[in-house]
N, C-alpha and C positions, 0 to 999 in steps of 0.2 A: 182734746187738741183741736185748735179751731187754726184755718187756712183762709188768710186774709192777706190780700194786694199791698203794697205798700202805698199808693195814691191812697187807699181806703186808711191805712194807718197814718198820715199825716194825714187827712181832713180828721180825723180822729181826737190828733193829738192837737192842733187849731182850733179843736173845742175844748180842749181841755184847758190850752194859754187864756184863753178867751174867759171862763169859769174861771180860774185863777186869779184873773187880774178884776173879774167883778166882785169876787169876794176881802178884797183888798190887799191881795199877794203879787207885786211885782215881780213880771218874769224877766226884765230888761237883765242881760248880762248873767244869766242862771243856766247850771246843766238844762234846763228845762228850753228855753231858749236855743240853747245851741243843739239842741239832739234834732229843734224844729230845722233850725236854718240848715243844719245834713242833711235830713231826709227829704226837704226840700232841694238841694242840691243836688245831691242823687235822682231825684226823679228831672228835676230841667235842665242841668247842666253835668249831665255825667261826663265825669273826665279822666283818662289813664291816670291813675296814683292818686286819686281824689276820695279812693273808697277805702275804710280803713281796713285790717286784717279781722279775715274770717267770724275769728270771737269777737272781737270788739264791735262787728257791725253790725252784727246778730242782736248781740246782748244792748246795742242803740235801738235797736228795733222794739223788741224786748221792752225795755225801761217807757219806749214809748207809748206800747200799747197799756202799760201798766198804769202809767201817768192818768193814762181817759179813765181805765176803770174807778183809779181814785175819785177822778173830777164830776166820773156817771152817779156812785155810790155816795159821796159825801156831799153832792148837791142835792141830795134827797134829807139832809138832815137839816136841823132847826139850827141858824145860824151861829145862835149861842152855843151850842156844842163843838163848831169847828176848830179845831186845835191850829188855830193859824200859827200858833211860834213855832209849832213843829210843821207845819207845812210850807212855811220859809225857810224853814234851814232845808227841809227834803231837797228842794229843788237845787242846791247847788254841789260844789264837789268836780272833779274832775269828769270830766265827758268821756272817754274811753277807760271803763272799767279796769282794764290793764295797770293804769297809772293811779290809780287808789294804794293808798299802803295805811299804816294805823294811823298817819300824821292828821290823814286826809280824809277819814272813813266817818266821822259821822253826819255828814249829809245822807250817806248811804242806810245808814243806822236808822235816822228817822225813817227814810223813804222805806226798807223792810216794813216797819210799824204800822206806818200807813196804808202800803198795799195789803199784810196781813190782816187790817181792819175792813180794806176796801174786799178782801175775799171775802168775810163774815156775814157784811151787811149784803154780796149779792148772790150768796147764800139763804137768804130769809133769815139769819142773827140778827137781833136790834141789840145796834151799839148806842149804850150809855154813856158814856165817856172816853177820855186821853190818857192815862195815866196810866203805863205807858197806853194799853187796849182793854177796853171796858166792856162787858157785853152782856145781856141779858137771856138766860136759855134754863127754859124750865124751870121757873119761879127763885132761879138762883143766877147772883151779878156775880161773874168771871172777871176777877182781875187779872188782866197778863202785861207780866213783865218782863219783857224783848232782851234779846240779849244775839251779840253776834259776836262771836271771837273770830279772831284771827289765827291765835294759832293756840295748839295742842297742851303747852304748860299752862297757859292759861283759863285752861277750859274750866278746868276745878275753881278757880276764881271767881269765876263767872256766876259759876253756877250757885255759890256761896252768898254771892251777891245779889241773886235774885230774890235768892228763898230769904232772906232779911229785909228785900225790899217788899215782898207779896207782907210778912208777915206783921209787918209796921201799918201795911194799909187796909187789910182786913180787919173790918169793924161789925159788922153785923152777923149773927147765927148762921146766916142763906148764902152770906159770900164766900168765894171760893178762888182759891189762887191756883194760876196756870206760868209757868217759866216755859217761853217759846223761843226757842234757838236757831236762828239761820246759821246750818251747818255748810256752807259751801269754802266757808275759808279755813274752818278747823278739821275738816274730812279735804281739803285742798282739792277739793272736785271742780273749780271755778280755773279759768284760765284756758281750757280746752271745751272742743265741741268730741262728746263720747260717740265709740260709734256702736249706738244702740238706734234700731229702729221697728220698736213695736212696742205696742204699751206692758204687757208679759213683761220683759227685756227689763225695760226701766224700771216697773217697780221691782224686778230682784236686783237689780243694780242698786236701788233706793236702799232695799235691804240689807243687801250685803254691807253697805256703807255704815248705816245707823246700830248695825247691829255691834261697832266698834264703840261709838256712845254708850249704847246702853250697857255696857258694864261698866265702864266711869261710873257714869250718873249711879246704879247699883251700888258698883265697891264705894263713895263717897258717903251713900249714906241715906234717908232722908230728911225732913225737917221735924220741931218739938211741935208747929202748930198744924194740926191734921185737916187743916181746912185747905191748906195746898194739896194739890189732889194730883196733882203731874206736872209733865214737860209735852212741850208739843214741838215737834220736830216741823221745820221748812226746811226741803230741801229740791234745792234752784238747781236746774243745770242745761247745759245746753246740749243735744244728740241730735244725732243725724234721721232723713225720712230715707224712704225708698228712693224718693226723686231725689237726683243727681245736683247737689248745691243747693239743697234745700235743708233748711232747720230748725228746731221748736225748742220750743224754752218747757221743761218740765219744772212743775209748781206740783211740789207733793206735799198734804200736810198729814201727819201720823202722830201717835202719841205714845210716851208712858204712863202707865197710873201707876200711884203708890200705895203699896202697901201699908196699915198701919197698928204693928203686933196682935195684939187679938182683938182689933178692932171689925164689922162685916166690912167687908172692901165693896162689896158688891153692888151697892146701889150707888156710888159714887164712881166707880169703873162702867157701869149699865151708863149711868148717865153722859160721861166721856163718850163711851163709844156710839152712843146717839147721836151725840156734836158731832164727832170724827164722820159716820155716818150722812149726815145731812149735808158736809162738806163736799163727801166724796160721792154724793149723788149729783149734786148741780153739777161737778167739775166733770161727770161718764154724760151727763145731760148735752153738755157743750162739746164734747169729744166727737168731731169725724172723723177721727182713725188717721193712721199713718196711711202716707202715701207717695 
């Protein structure tokens, strides 16, 4: 967990508009856009009733800092790689997270994809490709295919849908398919700030949550081509620190690996848990603790 100023988070995010519109993504009129002109507001014209409620200004701040990391990480790639159709839709969508519902939600949907890509790459992952997230780790291309439901009946859908989509686009012996799920609307943890404040705290809170998926995903089933190899959980949410009106956005990424009959699991769960691993060393790297 990193504790950064807000002036520091808009100059932040004015480089990230700035990147945007050099790579030929108009921010004019875009979430992206309006989350700048708030937090600019906020810092030069603070005004009674100008700031929004608790979650939503958070989770503005939040989306902000998210935005740069995208603009830090994918300005490092070769231009031909940039998924610009999906980083035009990211940027729009309703501004207070609150006012999102399915009608509205895939602005949001891309923006998951992208930030999950933009953690990867400043992780040390070399991403390969868009579709949805591509990546290369240990002589083997991870295809991951994003998925974010909304709600609970649906989940099973989802997940059906992935594992059809991994399986159609794995092509070569060394590829391997990943279904990555942003649980914060289907575990309904989004909407409030939790009051947790210690890393211990969050990740059993993490737990306790995913551990209602993972017997879904379990009772469901897995798939006929054994080259999908799991699921990997994000899960967003926003808790409280020590200090009094202060809040952090938790970005936790975990995984399932599957099983498959009397197949060895082991080297393809050994290899998961290395990614998982290498994820969640940058992110204890970057961590100075609650406070």
């Amino acid at each position: 967990m990193q504790f950064r100023q807000l002036d520091c988070i808009l100059d932040d995010l004015t480089k990230a508009v700035a990147w945007f519109e050099s790579v030929g993504i108009p921010t004019k009129e875009t979430r992206l856009q309006a989350i700048h002109h708030y937090l600019f507001d906020q810092l030069q014209f603070p005004a009674p009733g100008a700031t929004m409620p608790d979650y939503d200004h958070h989770m503005v701040i939040s989306d902000a800092a998210a935005f740069f990391l995208i603009a830090t990480e994918f300005s490092r790639l070769p231009s031909n790689l940039l998924p610009r159709r999906t980083m035009k839709e990211a940027i729009y969508g309703p501004l207070p997270p609150s006012n999102e519902d399915a009608q509205s939600s895939d602005s949001r949907n891309k923006f998951f994809e992208l930030e999950l890509a933009a953690h990867l790459s400043m992780s040390g992952v070399k991403l390969v490709g868009f579709d949805d997230v591509q990546f290369q780790f240990e002589d083997h291309r991870y295809i991951v295919e994003c998925k974010r439901p909304f709600i609970d009946r649906r989940f099973e859908d989802n997940l059906g849908k992935a594992y059809d989509q991994l399986a159609s686009r794995l092509k070569a012996p060394n590829d391997r398919g990943l279904a990555a799920i942003a649980v914060e609307k289907v575990l309904d943890i989004d909407g409030s700030i939790h009051r947790i404040d210690s890393t211990p705290d969050a990740l059993a809170f993490t737990k306790s949550q995913l551990d209602k998926l993972t017997g879904q995903i379990i009772a469901y089933g897995t798939t006929k081509d054994m080259r999908i190899v799991g699921v990997l959980f994000i899960t967003r949410f926003l808790m409280r620190t020590r200090t009094a009106g202060t809040y952090a956005m938790n970005y936790l990424l975990s995984s399932l690996p599957f099983h498959y009959g009397d197949t060895d699991p082991v080297p393809e769960i050994s290899r998961l848990d290395r990614l998982i691993g290498t994820l969640q060393q940058k992110f204890q790297s970057m961590d100075t603790g609650f406070r």
